[in-house]
C-alpha positions in Angstrom: -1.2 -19.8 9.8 -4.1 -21.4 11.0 -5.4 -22.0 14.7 -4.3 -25.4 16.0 -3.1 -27.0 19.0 0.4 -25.3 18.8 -1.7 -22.2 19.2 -3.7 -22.8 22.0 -1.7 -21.5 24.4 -1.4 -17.9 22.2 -4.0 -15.4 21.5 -5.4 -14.7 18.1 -4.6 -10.5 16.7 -6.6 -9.7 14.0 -4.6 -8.0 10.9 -7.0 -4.3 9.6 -5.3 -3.6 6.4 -5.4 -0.3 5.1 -3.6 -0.2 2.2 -6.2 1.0 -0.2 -7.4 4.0 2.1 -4.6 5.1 4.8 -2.1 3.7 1.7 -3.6 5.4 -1.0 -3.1 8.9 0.8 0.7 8.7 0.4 1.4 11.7 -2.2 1.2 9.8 -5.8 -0.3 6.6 -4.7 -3.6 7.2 -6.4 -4.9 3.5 -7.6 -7.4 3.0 -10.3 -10.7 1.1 -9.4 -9.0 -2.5 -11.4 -5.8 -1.9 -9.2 -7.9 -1.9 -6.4 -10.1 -4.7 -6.6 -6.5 -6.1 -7.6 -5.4 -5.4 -4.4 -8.0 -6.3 -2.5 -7.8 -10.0 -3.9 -4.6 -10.2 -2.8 -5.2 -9.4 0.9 -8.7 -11.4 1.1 -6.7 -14.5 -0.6 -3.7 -13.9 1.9 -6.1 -14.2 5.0 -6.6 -10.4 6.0 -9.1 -10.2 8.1 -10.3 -6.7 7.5 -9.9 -4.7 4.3 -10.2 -0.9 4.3 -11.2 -0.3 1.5 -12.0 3.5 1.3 -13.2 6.7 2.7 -16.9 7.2 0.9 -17.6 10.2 1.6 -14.6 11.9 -0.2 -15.9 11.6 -3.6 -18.0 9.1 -6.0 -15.1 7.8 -7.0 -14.3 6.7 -3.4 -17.7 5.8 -2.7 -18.0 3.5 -6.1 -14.5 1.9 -5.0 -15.7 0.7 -1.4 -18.8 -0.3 -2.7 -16.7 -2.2 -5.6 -14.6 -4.0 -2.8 -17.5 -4.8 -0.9 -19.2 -6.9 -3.4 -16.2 -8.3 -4.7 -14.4 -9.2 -1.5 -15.1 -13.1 -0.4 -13.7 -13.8 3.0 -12.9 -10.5 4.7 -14.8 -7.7 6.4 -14.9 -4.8 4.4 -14.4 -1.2 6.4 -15.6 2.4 5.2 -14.2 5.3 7.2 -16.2 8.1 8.1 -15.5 11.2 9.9 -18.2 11.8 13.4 -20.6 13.5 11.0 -24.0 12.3 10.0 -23.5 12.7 6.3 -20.5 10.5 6.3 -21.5 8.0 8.8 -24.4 7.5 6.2 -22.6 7.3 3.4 -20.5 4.6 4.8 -23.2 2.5 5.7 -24.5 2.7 2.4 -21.6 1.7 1.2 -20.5 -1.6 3.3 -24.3 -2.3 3.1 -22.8 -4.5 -0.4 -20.6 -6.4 1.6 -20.8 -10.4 3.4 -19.8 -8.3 6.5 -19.3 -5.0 6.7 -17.7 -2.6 9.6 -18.2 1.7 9.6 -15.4 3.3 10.8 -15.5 6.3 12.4 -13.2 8.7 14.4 -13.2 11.7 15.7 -9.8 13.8 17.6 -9.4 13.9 20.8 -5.4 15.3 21.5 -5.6 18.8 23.1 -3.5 20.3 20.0 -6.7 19.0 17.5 -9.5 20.3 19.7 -7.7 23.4 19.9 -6.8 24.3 16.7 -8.6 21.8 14.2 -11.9 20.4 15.7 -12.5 24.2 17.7 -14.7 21.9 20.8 -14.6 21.6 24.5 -14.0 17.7 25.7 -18.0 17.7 26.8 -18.5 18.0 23.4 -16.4 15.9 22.0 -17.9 13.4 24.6 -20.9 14.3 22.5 -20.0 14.1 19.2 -18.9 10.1 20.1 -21.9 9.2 22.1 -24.0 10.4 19.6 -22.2 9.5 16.0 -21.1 5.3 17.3 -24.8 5.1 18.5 -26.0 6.4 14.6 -23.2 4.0 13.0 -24.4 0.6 15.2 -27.9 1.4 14.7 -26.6 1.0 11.0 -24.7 -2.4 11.1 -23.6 -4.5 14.3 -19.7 -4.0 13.5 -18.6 -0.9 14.7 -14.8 0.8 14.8 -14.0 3.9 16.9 -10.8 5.6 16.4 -9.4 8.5 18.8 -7.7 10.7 16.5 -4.0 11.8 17.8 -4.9 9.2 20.9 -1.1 9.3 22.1 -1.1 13.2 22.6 -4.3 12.5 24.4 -4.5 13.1 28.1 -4.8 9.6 29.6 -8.2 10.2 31.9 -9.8 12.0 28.9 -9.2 9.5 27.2 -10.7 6.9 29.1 -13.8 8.7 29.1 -14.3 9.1 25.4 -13.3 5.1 25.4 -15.8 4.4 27.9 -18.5 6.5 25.7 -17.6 4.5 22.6 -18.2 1.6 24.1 -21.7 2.1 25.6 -22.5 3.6 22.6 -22.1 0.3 20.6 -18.6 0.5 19.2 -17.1 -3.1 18.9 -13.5 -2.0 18.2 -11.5 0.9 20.0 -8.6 2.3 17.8 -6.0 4.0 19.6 -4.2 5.6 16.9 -0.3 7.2 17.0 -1.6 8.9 14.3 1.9 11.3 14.1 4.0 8.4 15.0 4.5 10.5 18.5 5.0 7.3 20.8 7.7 5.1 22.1 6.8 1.2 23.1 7.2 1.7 26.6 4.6 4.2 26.7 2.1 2.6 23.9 2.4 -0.1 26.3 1.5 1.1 29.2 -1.7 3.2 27.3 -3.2 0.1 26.2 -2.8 -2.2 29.8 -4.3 0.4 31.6 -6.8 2.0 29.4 -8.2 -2.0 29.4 -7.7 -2.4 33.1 -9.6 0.3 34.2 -12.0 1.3 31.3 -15.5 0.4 32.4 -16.5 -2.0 29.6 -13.4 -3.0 28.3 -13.8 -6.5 27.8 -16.6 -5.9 25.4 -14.3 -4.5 22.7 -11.5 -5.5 20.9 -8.5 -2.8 21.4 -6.4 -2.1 17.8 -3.3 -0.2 17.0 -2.7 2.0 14.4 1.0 3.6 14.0 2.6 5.6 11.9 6.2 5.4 11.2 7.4 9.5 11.5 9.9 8.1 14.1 11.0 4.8 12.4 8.7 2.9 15.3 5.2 1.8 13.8 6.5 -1.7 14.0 8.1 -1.5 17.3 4.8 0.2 18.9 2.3 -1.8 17.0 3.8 -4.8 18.7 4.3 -3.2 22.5 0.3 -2.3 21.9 -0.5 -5.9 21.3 1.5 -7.2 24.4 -0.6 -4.4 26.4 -4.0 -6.3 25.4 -4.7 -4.7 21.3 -5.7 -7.7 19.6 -5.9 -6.1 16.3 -3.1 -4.4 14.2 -3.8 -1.8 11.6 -1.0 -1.8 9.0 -0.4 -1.3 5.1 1.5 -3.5 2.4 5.2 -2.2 2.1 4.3 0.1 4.9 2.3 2.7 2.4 0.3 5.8 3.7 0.8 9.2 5.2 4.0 10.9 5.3 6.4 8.4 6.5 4.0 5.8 6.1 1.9 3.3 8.7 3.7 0.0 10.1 3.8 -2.4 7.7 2.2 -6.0 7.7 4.5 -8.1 6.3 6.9 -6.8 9.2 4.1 -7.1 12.2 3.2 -10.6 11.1 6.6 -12.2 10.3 7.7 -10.8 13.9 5.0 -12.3 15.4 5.6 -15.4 13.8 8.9 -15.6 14.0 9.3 -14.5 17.8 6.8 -16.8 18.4 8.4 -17.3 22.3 8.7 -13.7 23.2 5.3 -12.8 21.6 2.7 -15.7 22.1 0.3 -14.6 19.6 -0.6 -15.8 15.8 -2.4 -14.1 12.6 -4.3 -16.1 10.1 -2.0 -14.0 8.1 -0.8 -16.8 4.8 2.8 -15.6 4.9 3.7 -17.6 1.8 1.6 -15.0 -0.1 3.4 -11.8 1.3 6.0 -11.0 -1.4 3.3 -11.3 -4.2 1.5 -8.6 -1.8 4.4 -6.5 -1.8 4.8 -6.6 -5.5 0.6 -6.0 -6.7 0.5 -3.1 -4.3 4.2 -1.9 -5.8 3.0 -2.0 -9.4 -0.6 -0.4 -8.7 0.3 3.0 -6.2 3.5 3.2 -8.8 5.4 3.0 -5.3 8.7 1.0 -5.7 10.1 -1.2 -2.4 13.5 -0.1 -1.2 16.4 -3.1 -1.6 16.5 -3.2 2.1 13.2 -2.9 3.0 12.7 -6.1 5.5 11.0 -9.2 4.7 10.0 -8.3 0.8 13.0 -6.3 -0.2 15.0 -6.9 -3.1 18.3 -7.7 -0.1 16.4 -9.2 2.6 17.6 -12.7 1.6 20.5 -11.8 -0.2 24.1 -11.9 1.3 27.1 -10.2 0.0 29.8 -10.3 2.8 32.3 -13.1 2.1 31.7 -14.2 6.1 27.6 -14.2 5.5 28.2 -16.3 2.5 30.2 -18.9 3.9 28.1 -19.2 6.8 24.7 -19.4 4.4 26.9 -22.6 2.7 27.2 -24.1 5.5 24.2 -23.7 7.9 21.5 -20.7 6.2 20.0 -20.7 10.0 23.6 -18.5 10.8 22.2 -15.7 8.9 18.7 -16.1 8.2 16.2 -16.1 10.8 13.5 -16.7 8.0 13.7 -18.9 5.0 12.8 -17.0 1.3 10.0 -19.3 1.1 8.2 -18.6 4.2 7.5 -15.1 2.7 6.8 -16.7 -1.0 10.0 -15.4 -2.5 11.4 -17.8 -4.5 15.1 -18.6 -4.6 15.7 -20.1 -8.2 16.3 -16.7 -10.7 17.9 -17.6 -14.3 15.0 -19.7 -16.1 13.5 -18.2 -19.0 14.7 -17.1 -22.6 13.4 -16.7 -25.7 13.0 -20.2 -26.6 10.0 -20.3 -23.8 7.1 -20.7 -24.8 3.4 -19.7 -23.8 2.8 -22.5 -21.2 6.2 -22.3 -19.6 5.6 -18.5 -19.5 2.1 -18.4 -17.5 3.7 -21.1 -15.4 6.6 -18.7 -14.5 3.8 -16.1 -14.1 2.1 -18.3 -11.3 5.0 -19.2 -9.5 5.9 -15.6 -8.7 2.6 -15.0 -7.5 0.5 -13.5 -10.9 -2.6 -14.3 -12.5 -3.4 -12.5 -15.8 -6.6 -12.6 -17.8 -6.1 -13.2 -21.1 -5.3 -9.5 -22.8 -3.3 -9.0 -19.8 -1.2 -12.4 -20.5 -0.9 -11.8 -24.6 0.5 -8.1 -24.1 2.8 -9.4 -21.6 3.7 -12.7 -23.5 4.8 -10.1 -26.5 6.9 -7.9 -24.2 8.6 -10.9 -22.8 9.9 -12.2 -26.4 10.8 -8.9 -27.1 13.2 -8.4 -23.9 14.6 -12.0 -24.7 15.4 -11.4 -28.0 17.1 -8.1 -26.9 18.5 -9.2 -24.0 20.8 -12.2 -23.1 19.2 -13.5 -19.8 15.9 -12.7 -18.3 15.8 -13.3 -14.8 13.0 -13.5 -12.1 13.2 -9.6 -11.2 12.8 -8.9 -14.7 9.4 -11.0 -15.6 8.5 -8.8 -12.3 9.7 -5.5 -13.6 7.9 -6.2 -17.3 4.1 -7.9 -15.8 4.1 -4.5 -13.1 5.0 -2.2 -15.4 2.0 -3.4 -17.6 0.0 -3.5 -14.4 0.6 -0.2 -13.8 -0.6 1.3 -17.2 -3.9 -0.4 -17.8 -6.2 2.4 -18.8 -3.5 5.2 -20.1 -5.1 7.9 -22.0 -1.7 8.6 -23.3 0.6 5.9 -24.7 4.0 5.9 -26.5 3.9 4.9 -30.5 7.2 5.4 -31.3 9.9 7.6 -30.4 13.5 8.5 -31.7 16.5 10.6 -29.2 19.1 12.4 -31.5 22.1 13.6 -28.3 25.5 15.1 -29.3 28.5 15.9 -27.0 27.8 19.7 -26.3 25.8 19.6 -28.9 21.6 19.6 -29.6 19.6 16.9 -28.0 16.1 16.2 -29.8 13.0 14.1 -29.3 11.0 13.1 -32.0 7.9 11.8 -30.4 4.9 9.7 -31.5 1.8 9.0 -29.2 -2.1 8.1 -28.9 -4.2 10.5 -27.0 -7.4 8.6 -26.2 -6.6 6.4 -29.4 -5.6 9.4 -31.4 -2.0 9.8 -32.8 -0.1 13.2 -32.4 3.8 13.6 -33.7 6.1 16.2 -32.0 9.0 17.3 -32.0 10.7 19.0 -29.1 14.3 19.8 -28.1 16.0 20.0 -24.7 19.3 20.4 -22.4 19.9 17.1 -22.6 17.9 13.5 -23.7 15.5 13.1 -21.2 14.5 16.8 -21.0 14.1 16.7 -24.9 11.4 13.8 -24.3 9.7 15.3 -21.2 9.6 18.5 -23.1 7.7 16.6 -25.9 5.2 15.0 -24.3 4.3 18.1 -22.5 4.0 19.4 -25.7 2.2 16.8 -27.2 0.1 16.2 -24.2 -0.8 20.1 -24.0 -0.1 19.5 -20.0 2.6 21.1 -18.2 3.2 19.1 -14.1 6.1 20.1 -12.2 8.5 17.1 -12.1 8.8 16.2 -8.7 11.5 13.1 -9.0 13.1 11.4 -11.8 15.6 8.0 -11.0 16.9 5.5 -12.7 17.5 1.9 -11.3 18.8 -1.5 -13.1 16.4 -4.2 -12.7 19.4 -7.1 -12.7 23.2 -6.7 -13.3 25.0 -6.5 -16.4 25.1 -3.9 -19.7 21.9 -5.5 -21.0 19.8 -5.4 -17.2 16.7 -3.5 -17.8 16.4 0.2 -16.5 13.6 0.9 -14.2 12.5 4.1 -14.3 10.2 6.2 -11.8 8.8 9.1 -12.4 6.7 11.5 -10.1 4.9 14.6 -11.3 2.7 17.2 -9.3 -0.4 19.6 -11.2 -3.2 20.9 -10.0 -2.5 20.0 -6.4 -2.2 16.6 -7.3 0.9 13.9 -7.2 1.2 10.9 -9.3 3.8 8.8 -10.0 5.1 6.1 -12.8 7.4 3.4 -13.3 8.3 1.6 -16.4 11.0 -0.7 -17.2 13.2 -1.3 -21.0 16.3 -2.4 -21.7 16.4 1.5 -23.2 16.8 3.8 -20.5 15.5 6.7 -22.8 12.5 4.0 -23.5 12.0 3.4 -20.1 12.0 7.0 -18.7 9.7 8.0 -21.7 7.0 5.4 -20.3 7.4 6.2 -16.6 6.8 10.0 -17.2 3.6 8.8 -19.5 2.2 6.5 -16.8 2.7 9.7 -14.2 0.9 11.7 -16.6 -2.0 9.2 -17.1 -2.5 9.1 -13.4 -2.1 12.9 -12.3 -4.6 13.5 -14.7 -7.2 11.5 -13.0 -10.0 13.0 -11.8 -10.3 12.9 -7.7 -12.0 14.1 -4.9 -10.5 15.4 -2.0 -12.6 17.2 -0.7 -12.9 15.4 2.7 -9.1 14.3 2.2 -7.7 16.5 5.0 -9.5 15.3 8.0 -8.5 11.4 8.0 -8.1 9.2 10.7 -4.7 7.5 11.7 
């Protein structure tokens, strides 16, 4: 949505996306550098006006990543967090330094609980640390972000001071984070109008939200914080991050867009591009979207009840207060079979929201004649299930050859496993309690790794005896958490996959080292 006359009368809120460092912290939602940039194309191309694209001081691989972003990001600013410490202060800078505009963000806590027990510092200090760390981060670039960590367990006069100290000190943006998801609207409110009313200096920064969702309420406070004076909203594709996740952006900008009159203010938000959001960041952080999640779930514009349906025959306005296509989800399913060809293929591909280079469109081109020889009619869902699934594997060290199940009634149930480790074949054969144990049991054998298998499901793609089974898969070793999805007509096939795709990604190497102290 762009500014126009319609919108003079509202106030702009810029959207701070932070799926690829707030969302990459959800256990198992480690991305690969191409899923990123990935990702970030999809924001910068929806109209996202900031990208967060990392926290560089947690490892090279985290470094390397913003700095990817930075150069390859177009439109948007591109943010690098950093904790109130020189080291990581200059290390951000270096950084963002690659990007068209760059923004350092740091934070520091400021909730009694933090200084108590986690920072070990007396508020004088902490006025310190601020005054001291935002001047060293604007004397770097001229777009600064300060964040007060655990703001909504903060004592309102302190924290007006350590606002007030942000602000002289340079910063351009005050976060106020609910960084446990602590607050209720009324409150986050009333935080925000009178931290801005009385704050010396106010009106020289833009005020931003950040909320996480441990009570079900990111959404709900994100949006009393903007009607108390935040102009900016910091949120994640399908709602990813920390623990129960941050509010999500599809949800903050279709609310503001479609309560329009009770919320006079607008995003330059491209809504039409949301649900091919929903489904890059899906296939690259292996994270699936539940069937009711609202706005890009698999239900939101589906209708069941023999009332709703009759009403959506008649007048879709009695039960929709959105139209499919005003999030880019695309009402027309049954088109494709195996008598498609190439053109009509990448044609499909573009009007559910993907772009493949050319190996990318060949190895999917193949595994979509495959499924529709094998499988009577390939719907929308399943194109999506088959191009994310091969999203999600680009760059496996471990991949499935071939691989044969042998189950009996009460009887022995036996893998016989084929796969290339880094482009070598190993065969194995492994039995277990029952079929998918057998084939877990193999590749740990043939992989030589042993994870702990943290979740294992089973979902059908569409309806019907031939639907796809999308499998998920998520595995824990060495303090790490990955997880994997795959989808095959064969649910043995498909489960096989997923746990390989875990594997690949648990065994990537990653810092964390300065993973415990993050912002929000």
């Amino acid at each position: 949505m762009s500014a126009s006359a319609t919108q003079s009368n509202k106030d702009r809120v810029f959207i701070f996306d932070t799926t690829l460092r707030d969302g990459e912290q959800s256990p198992g939602a480690t991305m690969t550098l191409e899923e990123k940039l990935q990702v970030a194309d999809a924001l910068d191309e929806m109209g996202v006006d900031i990208i967060e694209a990392g926290f560089p001081i947690a490892s090279v691989g985290d470094f390397e990543a913003v700095v990817a972003v930075a150069k390859h990001v177009k439109k948007a600013r591109v943010a690098g967090l950093a904790r109130a410490i020189t080291a990581d202060i200059d290390r951000a800078g270096e950084a963002v330094r690659h990007a068209q505009q760059g923004r350092i963000h740091t934070f520091v806590s400021t909730s009694p609980i933090h200084l108590a027990h986690q920072m070990k510092k007396t508020e004088d200090e902490v006025i310190e640390i601020i005054a001291r760390t935002v001047a060293q981060a604007r004397n770097l670039i001229d777009d600064v972000e300060w964040s007060a960590m655990d703001a909504t367990r903060t004592p309102l006069e302190f924290l007006k001071r350590c606002v007030e100290t942000a602000i002289k000190a340079g910063a351009t943006t005050i976060n106020l984070p609910d960084t446990v998801g602590y607050a209720v609207p009324e409150e986050h409110f009333k935080m925000f109008k009178d931290i801005i009313e009385s704050v010396p200096g106010a009106d020289k920064a833009i005020f931003s939200v950040h909320c996480h969702d441990d009570l079900g309420m990111a959404v709900a406070n994100s949006l009393a914080g903007v009607a108390g004076g935040a102009r900016q909203i910091e949120c994640t594709i399908n709602g990813l991050g920390e623990r129960a996740g941050n509010a999500a952006l599809e949800e903050v900008v279709m609310a503001l867009r479609t309560r329009g009159d009770a919320m006079p203010y607008y995003t330059e938000i491209e809504t039409t591009q949301l649900s091919r959001a929903s489904r890059i960041v899906s296939a690259a952080s292996n994270f699936p979207v539940q069937y009711n999640k609202a706005i890009v779930g698999k239900n939101a514009f589906a209708h069941e009840s023999g009332i709703h349906q009759d009403g959506m025959l008649k007048n879709a306005e009695t039960y929709e207060i959105m139209t499919p296509a005003s999030v880019g989800i695309k009402e027309t399913t049954l088109v494709m079979g195996k008598h498609s060809g190439r053109a009509a293929f990448k044609d499909k591909l573009k009007e559910l929201g993907y772009e493949l280079g050319d190996n990318a469109f060949q190895e999917a081109f193949v595994r979509f004649k495959d499924l529709a020889d094998r499988k009577k009619h390939v719907y929308d869902a399943d194109i999506v299930a088959l191009v994310d699934d091969e999203v999600g594997s680009v760059g496996d060290r471990i991949r499935l050859v071939d691989m044969e199940v042998v189950s009996k009634t009460g009887g022995t149930h036996k893998c016989n496993l084929v796969v290339t480790i880094d482009g070598e074949q190993t065969a194995v054969s492994y039995e277990g309690t029952g079929s998918v144990d057998a084939i877990f049991n193999a590749i740990k054998a043939a992989s030589g790794q042993d994870p702990h298998l943290v979740l294992y499901a089973v979902d059908g793609v569409t309806g019907g005896t031939d639907a796809q089974a999308s499998a998920h898969v998520r595995l824990e070793m060495n303090g790490r958490i990955a997880s994997g999805n795959a989808a095959e007509p064969d649910t043995l096939v498909a489960s096989a996959r997923a746990y390989l795709n875990a594997l690949n990604r648990v065994m990537i190497e990653r810092g964390a080292s300065a993973q415990g102290a993050l912002a929000g």
